[in-house]
Structure formats: C-alpha cells, structure tokens
C-alpha positions as CSV (number, residue, x, y, z in Angstrom):
1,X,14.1,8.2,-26.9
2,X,14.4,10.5,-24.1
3,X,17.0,9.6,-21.2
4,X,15.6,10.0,-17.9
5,X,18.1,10.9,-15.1
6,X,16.7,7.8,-12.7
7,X,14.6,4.8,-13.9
8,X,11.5,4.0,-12.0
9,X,13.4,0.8,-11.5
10,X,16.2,2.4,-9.9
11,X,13.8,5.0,-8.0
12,X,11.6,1.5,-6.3
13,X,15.0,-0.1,-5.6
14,X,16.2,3.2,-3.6
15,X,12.8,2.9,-1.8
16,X,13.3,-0.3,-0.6
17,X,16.6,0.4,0.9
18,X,15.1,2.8,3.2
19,X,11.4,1.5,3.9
20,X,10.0,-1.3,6.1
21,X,9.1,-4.6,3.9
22,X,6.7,-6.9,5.3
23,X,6.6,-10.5,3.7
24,X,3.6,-12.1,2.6
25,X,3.2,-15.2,5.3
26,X,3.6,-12.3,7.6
27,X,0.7,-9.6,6.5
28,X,-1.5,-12.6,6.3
29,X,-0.8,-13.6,10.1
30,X,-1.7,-9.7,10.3
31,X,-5.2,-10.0,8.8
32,X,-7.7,-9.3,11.7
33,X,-5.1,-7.6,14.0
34,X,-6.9,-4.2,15.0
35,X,-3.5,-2.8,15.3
36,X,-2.9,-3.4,11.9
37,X,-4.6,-1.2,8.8
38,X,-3.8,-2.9,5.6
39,X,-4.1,0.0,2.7
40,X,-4.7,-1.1,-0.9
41,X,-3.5,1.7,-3.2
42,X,-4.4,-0.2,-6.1
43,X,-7.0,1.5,-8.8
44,X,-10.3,0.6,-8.1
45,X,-10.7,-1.3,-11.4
46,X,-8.0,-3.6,-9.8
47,X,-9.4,-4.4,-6.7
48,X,-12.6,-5.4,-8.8
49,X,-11.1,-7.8,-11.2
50,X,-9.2,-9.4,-8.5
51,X,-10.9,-8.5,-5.1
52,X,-9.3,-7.8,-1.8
53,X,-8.0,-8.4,1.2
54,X,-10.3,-8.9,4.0
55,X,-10.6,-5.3,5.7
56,X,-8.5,-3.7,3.6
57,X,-8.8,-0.1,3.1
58,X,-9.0,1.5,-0.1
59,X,-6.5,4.9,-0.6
60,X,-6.2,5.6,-4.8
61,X,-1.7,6.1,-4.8
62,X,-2.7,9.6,-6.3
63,X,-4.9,11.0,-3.5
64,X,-2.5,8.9,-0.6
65,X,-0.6,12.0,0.4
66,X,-3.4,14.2,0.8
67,X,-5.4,11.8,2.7
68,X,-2.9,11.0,5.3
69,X,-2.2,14.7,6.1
70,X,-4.2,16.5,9.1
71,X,-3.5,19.8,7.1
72,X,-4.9,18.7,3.7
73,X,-8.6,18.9,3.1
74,X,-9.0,15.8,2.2
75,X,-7.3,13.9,5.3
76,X,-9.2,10.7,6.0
77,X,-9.6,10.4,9.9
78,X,-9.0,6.1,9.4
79,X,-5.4,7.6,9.2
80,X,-5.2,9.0,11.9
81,X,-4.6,6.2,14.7
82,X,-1.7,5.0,16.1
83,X,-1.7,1.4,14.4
84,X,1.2,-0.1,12.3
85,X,0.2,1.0,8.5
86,X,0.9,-1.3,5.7
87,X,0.7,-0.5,1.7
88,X,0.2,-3.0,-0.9
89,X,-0.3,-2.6,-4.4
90,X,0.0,-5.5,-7.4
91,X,3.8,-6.0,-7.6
92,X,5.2,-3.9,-4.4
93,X,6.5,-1.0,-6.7
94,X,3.8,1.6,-6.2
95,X,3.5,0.4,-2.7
96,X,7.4,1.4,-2.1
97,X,7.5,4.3,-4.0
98,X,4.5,5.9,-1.8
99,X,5.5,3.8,1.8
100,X,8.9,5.8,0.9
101,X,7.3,9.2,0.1
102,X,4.9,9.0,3.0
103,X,8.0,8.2,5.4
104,X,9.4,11.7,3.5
105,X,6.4,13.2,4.8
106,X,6.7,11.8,8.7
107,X,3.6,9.0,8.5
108,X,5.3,6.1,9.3
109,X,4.1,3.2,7.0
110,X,5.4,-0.3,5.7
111,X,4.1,-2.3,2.5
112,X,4.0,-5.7,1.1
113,X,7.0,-6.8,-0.4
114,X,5.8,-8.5,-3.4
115,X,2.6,-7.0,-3.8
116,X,-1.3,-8.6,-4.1
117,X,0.0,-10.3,-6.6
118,X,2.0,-12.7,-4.0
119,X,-0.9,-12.9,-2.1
120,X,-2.7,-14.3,-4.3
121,X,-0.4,-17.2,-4.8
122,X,-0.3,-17.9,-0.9
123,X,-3.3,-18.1,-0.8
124,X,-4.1,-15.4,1.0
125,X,-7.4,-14.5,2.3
126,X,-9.5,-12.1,-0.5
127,X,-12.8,-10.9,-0.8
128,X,-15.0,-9.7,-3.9
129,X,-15.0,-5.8,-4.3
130,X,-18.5,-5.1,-6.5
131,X,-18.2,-2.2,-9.0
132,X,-20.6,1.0,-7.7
C-alpha cells in the first residue's frame, strides 16, 4: 500500500483549525436570512436521494473554485454579493476541505460543521430536488 504524506483525515482536521464552523441549530435559524447563501457542494445524485435545504444553492465541490472567481470563465454572479457564505456537504469533510481552499483563494466562506447529514437528524427544513 502506498503511504501518503498527509491523510485526508489529517488534511479535514487542519482545515477546521483555520475555517469558520457553523453548528447545525444555528444554519437552520439562518434559513431565510437574505444575508445568508447556503451552498450545497454535494453531487447532484445526493441532493436527489435526500433533497435539500430550502434555498440552497447548488456549486458541484469540483467546479467551486472556478465559480467563485471573477477571473475564471465560469464565475457564477450568485457569488458575487457581499452576504455571509456557508458550505455544506454530507459529513462536513468536503465542506472544510473547500471553505479552507476558498479562504486560500481570498472568498471568505464558513460551512456546516457536521454536514446534511446532521441536518437531517435536527430536523432541519429540506425540500425534494427532482432529477432533470
């Protein structure tokens, strides 16, 4: 087996150290704010199975970087306001992992702590997403 220099444990933990974690009974108080953009970076097969968080907007983690960046051409203008920008994927690992490479890149973001997953069990407000 090949030894890697850092885990992806060990890369999610350093992200956390340095990124803005938001708790669960807290983004759902958020829902609704219009300060507030909620980004689900989750595959869209995920947000099917499961649905999603009212208002949520969908950003695939592999295109993230290129849509948050005035330069690239495929910036998304919804990313371009001055609101508070929070990331949430299943578990809260791919959400760190890009919240921490996006704060690398100067966009200030934040992401759910524990992922959809927690949401879920808080009962947290989700709508269905219908396959296209």
């Amino acid at each position: 087996m090949k030894k890697l220099k850092i885990s992806s444990a060990e890369m999610v933990s350093n992200a956390r150290k340095r990124i803005e974690e938001i708790d669960t009974d807290k983004l759902i108080e958020m829902v609704g704010d219009p300060d507030v953009v909620i980004v689900d970076i989750r595959d869209i097969r995920e947000r099917q199975r499961t649905g999603a968080i009212p208002g949520s907007v969908h950003a695939p983690r592999g295109m993230l970087e290129f849509w948050v960046d005035p330069e690239s051409p495929y910036y998304k203008e919804v990313f371009g306001d001055d609101k508070k920008y929070v990331l949430h994927c299943a578990s809260g690992w791919r959400s760190a992992l890009t919240a921490a490479t996006l704060q690398d890149m100067g966009f200030e973001t934040a992401h759910l702590k524990d992922g959809f997953s927690s949401w879920e069990k808080a009962g947290g407000p989700i709508e269905p997403v219908e396959k296209k």
